[in-house]
C-alpha positions as CSV (number, residue, x, y, z in Angstrom):
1,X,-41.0,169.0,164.9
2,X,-42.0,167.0,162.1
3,X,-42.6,164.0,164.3
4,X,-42.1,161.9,167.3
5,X,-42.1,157.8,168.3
6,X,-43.7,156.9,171.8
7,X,-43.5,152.9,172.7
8,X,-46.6,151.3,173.2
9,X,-45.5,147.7,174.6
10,X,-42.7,145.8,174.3
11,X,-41.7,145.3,170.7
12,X,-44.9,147.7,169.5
13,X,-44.1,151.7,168.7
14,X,-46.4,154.6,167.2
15,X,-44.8,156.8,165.2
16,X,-47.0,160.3,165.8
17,X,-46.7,162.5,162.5
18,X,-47.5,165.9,162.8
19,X,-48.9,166.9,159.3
20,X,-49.7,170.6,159.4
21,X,-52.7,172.2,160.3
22,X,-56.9,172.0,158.0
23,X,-56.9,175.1,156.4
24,X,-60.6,174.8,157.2
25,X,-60.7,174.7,160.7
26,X,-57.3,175.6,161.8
27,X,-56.8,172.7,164.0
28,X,-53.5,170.2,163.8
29,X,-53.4,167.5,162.0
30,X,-51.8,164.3,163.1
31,X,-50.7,160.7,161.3
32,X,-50.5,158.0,163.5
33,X,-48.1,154.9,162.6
34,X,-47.8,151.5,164.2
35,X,-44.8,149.8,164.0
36,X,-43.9,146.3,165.6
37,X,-39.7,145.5,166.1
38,X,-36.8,147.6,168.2
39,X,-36.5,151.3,168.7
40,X,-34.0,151.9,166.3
41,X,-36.0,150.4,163.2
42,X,-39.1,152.4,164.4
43,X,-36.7,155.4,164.5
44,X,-35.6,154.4,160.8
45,X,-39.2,154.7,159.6
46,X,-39.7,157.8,161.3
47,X,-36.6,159.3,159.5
48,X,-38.0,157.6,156.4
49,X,-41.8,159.6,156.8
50,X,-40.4,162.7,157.6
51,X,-38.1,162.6,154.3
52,X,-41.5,161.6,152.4
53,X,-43.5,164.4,153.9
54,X,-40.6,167.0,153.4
55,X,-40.2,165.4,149.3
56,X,-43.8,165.9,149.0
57,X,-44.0,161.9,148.4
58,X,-45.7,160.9,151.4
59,X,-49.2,159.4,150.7
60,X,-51.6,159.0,154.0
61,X,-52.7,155.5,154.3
62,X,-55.6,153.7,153.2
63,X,-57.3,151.1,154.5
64,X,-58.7,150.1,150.7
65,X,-58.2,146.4,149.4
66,X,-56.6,145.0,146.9
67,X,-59.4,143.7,145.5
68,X,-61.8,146.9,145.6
69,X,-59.2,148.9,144.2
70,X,-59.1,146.6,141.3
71,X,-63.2,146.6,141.0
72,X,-62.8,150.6,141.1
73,X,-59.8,150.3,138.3
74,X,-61.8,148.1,136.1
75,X,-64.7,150.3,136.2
76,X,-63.2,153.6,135.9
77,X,-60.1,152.7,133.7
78,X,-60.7,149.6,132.1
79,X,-63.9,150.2,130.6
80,X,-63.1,153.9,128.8
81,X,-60.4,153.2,127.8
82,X,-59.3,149.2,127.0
83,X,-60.8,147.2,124.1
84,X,-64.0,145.3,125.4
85,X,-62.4,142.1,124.9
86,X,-59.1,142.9,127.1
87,X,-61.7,144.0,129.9
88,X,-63.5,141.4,129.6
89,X,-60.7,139.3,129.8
90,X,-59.1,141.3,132.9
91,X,-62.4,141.1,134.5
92,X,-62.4,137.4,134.4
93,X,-58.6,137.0,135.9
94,X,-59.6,139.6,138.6
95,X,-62.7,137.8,139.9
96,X,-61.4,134.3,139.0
97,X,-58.4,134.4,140.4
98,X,-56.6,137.8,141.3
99,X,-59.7,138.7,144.0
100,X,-60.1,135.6,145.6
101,X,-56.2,135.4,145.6
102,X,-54.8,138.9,146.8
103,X,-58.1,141.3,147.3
104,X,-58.2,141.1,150.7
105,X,-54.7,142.5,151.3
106,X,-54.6,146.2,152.2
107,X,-53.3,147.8,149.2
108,X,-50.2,150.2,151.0
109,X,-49.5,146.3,152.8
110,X,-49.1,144.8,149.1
111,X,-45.2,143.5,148.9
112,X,-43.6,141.5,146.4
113,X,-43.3,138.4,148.8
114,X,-47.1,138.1,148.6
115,X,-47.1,138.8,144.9
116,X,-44.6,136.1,144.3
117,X,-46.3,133.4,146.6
118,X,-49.1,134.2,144.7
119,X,-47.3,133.4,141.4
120,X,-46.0,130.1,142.9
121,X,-49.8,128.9,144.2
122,X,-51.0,129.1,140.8
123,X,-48.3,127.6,139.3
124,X,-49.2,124.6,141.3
125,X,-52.5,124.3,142.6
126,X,-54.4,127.3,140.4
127,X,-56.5,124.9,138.0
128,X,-60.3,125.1,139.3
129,X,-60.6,121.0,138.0
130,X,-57.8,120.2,140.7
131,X,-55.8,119.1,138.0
132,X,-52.6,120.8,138.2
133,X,-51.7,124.5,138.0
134,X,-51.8,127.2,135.5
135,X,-49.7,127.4,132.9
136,X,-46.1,130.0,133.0
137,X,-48.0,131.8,130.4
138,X,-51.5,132.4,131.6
139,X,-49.5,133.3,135.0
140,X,-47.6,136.1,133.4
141,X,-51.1,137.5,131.6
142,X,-51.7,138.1,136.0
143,X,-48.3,139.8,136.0
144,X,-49.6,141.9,133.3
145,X,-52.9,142.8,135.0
146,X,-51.2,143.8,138.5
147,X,-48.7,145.5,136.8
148,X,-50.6,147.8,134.8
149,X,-53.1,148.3,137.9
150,X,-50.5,149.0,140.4
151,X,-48.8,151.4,137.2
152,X,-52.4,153.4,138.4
153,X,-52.3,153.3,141.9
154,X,-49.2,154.9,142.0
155,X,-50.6,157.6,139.2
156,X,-53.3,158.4,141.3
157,X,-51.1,158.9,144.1
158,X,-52.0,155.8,146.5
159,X,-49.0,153.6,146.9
160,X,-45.5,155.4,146.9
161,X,-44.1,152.3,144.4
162,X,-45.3,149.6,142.2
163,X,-44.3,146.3,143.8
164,X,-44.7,144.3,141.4
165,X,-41.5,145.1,139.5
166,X,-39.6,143.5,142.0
167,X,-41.3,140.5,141.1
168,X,-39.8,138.4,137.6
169,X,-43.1,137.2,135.6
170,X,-42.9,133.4,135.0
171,X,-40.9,132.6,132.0
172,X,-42.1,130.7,128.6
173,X,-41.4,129.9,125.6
174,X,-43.5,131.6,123.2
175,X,-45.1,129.6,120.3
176,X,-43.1,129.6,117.7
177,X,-44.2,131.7,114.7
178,X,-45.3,129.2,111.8
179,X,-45.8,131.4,108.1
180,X,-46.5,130.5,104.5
181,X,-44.2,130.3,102.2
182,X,-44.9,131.7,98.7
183,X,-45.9,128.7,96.9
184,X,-47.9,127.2,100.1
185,X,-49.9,130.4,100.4
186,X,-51.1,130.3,96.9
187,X,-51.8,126.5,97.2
188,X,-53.8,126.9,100.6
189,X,-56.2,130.0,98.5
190,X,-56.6,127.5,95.9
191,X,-58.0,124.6,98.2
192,X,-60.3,127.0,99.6
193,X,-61.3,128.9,96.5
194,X,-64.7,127.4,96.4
195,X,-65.2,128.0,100.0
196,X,-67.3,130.7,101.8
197,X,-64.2,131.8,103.3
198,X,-61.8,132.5,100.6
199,X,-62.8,136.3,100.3
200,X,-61.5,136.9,103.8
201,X,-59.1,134.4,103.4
202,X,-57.3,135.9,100.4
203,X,-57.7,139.8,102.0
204,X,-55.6,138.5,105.4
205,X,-53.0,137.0,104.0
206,X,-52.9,139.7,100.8
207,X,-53.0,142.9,103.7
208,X,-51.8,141.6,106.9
209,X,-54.9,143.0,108.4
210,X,-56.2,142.1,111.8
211,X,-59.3,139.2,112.2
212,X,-61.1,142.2,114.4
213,X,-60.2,144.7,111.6
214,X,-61.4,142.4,108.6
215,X,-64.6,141.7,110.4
216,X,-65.4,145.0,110.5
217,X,-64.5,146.2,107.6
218,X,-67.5,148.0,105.6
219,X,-68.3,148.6,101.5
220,X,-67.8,152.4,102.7
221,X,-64.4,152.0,103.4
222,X,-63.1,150.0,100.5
223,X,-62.3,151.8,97.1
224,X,-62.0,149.1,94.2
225,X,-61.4,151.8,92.3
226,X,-58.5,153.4,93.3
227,X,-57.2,150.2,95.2
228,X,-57.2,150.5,98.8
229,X,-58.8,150.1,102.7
230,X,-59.0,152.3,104.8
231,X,-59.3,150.6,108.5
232,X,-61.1,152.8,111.2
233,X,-62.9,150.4,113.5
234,X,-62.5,146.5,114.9
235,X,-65.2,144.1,115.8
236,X,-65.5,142.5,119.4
237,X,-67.6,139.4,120.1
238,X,-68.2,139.5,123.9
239,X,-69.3,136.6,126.4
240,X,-72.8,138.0,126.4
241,X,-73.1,137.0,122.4
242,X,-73.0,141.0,121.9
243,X,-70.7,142.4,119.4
244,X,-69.4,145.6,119.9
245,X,-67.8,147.8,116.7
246,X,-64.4,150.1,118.5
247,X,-62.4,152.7,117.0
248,X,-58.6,151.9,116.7
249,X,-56.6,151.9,120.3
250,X,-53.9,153.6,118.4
251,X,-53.9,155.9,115.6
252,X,-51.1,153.8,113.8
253,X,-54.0,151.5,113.7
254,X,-56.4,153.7,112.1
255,X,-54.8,153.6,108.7
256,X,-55.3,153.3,104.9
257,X,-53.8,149.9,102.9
258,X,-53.4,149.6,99.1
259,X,-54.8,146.8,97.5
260,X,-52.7,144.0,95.4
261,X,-54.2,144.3,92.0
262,X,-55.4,140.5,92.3
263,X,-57.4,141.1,95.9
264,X,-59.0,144.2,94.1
265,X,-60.5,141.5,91.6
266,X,-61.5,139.3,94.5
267,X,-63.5,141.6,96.5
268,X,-65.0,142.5,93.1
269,X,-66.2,139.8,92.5
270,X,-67.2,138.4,96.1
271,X,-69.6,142.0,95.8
272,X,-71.1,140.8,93.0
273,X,-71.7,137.8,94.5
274,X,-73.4,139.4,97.6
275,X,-75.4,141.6,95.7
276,X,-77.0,138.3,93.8
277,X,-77.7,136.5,97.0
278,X,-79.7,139.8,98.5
279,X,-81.1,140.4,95.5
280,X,-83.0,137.4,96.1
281,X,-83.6,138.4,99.4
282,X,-84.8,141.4,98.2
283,X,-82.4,143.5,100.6
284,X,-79.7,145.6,98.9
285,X,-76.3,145.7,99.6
286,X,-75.5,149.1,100.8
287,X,-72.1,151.4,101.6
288,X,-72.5,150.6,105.0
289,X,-72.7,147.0,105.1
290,X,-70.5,144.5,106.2
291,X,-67.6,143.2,103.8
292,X,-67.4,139.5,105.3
293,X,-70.8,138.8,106.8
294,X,-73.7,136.1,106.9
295,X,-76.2,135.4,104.3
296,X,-78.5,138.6,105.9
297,X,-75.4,141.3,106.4
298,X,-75.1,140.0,110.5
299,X,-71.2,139.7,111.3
300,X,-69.5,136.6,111.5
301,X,-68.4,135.2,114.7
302,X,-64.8,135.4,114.9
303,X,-64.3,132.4,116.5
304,X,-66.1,130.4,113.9
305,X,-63.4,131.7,111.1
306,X,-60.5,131.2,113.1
307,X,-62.3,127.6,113.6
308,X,-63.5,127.7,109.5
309,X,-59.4,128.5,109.2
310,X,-57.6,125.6,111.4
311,X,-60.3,122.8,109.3
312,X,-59.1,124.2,106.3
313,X,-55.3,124.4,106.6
314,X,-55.5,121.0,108.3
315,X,-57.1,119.4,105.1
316,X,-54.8,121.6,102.8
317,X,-51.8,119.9,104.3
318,X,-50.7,123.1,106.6
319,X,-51.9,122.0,110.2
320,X,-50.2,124.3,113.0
321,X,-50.5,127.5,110.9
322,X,-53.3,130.0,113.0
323,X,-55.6,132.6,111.4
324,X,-53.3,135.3,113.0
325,X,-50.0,133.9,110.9
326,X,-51.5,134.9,108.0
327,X,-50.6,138.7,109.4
328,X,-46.8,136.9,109.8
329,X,-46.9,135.4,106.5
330,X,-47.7,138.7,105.0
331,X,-44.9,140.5,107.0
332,X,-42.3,137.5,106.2
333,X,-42.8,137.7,102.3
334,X,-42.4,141.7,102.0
335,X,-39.8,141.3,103.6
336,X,-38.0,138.7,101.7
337,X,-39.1,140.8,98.5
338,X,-37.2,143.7,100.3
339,X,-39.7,146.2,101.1
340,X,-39.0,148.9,103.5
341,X,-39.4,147.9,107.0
342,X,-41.4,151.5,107.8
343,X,-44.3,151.0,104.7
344,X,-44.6,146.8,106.3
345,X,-44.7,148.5,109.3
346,X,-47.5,151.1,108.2
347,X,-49.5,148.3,106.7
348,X,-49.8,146.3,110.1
349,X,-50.4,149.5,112.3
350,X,-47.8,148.8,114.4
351,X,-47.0,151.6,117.0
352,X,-43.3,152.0,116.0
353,X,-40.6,150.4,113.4
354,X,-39.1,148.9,116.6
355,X,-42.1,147.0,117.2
356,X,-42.1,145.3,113.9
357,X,-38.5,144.6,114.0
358,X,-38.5,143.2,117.4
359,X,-41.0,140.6,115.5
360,X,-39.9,139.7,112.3
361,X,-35.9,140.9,112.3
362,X,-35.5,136.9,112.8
363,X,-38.7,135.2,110.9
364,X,-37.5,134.6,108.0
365,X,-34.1,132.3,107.6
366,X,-33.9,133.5,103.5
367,X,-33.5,137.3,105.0
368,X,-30.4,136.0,107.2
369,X,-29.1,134.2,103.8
370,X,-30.0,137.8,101.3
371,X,-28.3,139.6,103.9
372,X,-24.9,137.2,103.6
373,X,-25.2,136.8,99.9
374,X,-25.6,140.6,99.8
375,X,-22.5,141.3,102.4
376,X,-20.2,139.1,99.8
377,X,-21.2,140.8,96.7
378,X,-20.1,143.9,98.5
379,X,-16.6,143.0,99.4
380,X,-16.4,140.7,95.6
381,X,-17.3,144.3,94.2
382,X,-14.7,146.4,96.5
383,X,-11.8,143.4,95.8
384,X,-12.2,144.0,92.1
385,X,-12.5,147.2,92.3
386,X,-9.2,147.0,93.9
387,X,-7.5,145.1,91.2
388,X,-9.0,147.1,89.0
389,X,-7.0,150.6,90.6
């Protein structure tokens, strides 16, 4: 007999599993179960942890929190194997808000109603100034993080399910993607040709690469020569003012990128232009420097050239267009040249075509207009043809 139920009080039953004998010591080992409502529903979960032990899916409970399962998950997953700046940024949802919020439920008594009223509180009331609640978006960044962490309990075998996808992430409208066109590109790289900036500027917008990647982009992995980059690392400014050099998360990522002719001859000549100012320094420039760095070869803080970008578009007449739209505007215009979506997919390092199409399939309203111009040039070619016969 698998197991039993004996009633404890009115309303209260235990459910007494019987789960084998130790292999060590020979003696029986027993699970047991409170349950609080009628006979027949403690019956019902009996029936229910027999078929679990008998399926092999039956996990023993746990009397681990919420919250210190997410201080273990941070430590032993987060860290290894997540960019610094995505743990640092799940560290500071978990202790901020997720922790003080939902760590001191039992992590087997997690359900989606306390996820949920979670969700709502924060909508409402989650602002630390009083002032309101978080916004739909931030919310479903905590979606994220419980999902992925309860994606891990269940891995490491201890809950049966992850609740959380019976829960529906706030919904929002995501900014909308603002890009370059042709002409305005060239006429922002003009305003800022006389700029410290325009080196990194020009490479962004000319490769599609990533801020992290083009900040840590060394002399060692650029051939002028031949024409291309070759991207193996990204830079990572954390809250402790450390920066931190990581390989690529994915090995799309790690990839090499041809050079246009024209950004060959700017990082040509913004070399040159390094090696005069260390000259006088009287520190050479070598293969292992930085690309786009201070005055002394430290790297630049990321968040002063995204800030050194917004100043500038704004006084160029562009305001709204971000530091990370230069990697649209790059996608939008291969496209509308008519590149294959695989190589502007190998260029941005995305995982999969799918990825890339899921993001730019719409961008652009002159592909929507190519593609209808095209579609009647095929049926003005297949109507003369026709005529022809």
């Amino acid at each position: 007999m698998r197991g039993h139920i004996k009633q404890r009080s009115k309303g209260s039953w235990t459910i007494i599993l019987n789960l084998g004998r130790d292999p060590a010591t020979g003696k029986r080992k027993q699970q047991w179960v409170t349950i609080r409502g009628t006979k027949k529903e403690a019956e019902t979960k009996l029936s229910e942890l027999q078929h679990q032990l008998d399926t092999g899916g039956y996990i023993k409970p746990d009397k681990v929190t919420l919250g210190q399962f997410l201080e273990r998950w941070l430590a032993d997953y987060a860290v290894p194997n997540l960019s610094p700046e995505t743990t640092q940024a799940y560290e500071f949802m978990a202790r901020k808000h997720l922790i003080p919020g939902l760590g001191f439920i039992p992590l087997q008594q997690l359900t989606p109603a306390h996820i949920q009223a979670y969700y709502t509180e924060k909508l409402t009331t989650g602002r630390r100034d009083g002032q309101g609640g978080l916004s739909p978006r931030t919310v479903r960044h905590h979606h994220r993080l419980l999902h992925v962490l309860l994606e891990s309990a269940v891995k490491w075998q201890l809950v049966q399910r992850n609740v959380s996808d019976s829960v529906d992430a706030p919904k929002f409208r995501p900014k909308e993607m603002r890009t370059f066109n042709q002409d305005d590109m060239l006429s922002f790289l003009e305003s800022v040709k006389e700029t410290e900036y325009y080196p990194v500027f020009y490479t962004a917008l000319f490769t599609g690469m990533r801020r992290s990647e083009l900040l840590a982009l060394r002399w060692s992995d650029v051939d002028l020569d031949l024409g291309f980059i070759s991207i193996n690392r990204s830079l990572h400014h954390l809250a402790d003012k450390s920066f931190v050099f990581q390989p690529p998360k994915t090995t799309k990522s790690r990839r090499q990128v041809p050079l246009a002719p024209s950004n060959s001859l700017v990082l040509k000549l913004h070399l040159e232009g390094q090696r005069a100012a260390r000259l006088l320094m009287d520190q050479p420039v070598h293969d292992d420097g930085l690309v786009f760095c201070q005055v002394d070869g430290g790297p630049l803080l990321p968040h002063s050239v995204s800030q050194a970008w917004r100043r500038l578009v704004r006084k160029a007449g562009f305001p709204g267009i971000r530091m990370h739209d230069a990697r649209h505007t790059h996608a939008t215009l291969m496209l509308e040249q008519g590149v294959n979506w695989k190589i502007i997919s190998e260029r941005l390092g995305h995982g999969s075509v799918a990825m890339t199409l899921d993001l730019y399939a719409h961008a652009s309203p002159g592909l929507q207009q190519a593609a209808a111009q095209g579609f009647d040039k095929v049926l003005n070619s297949v109507n003369k043809g026709s005529e022809t016969g």
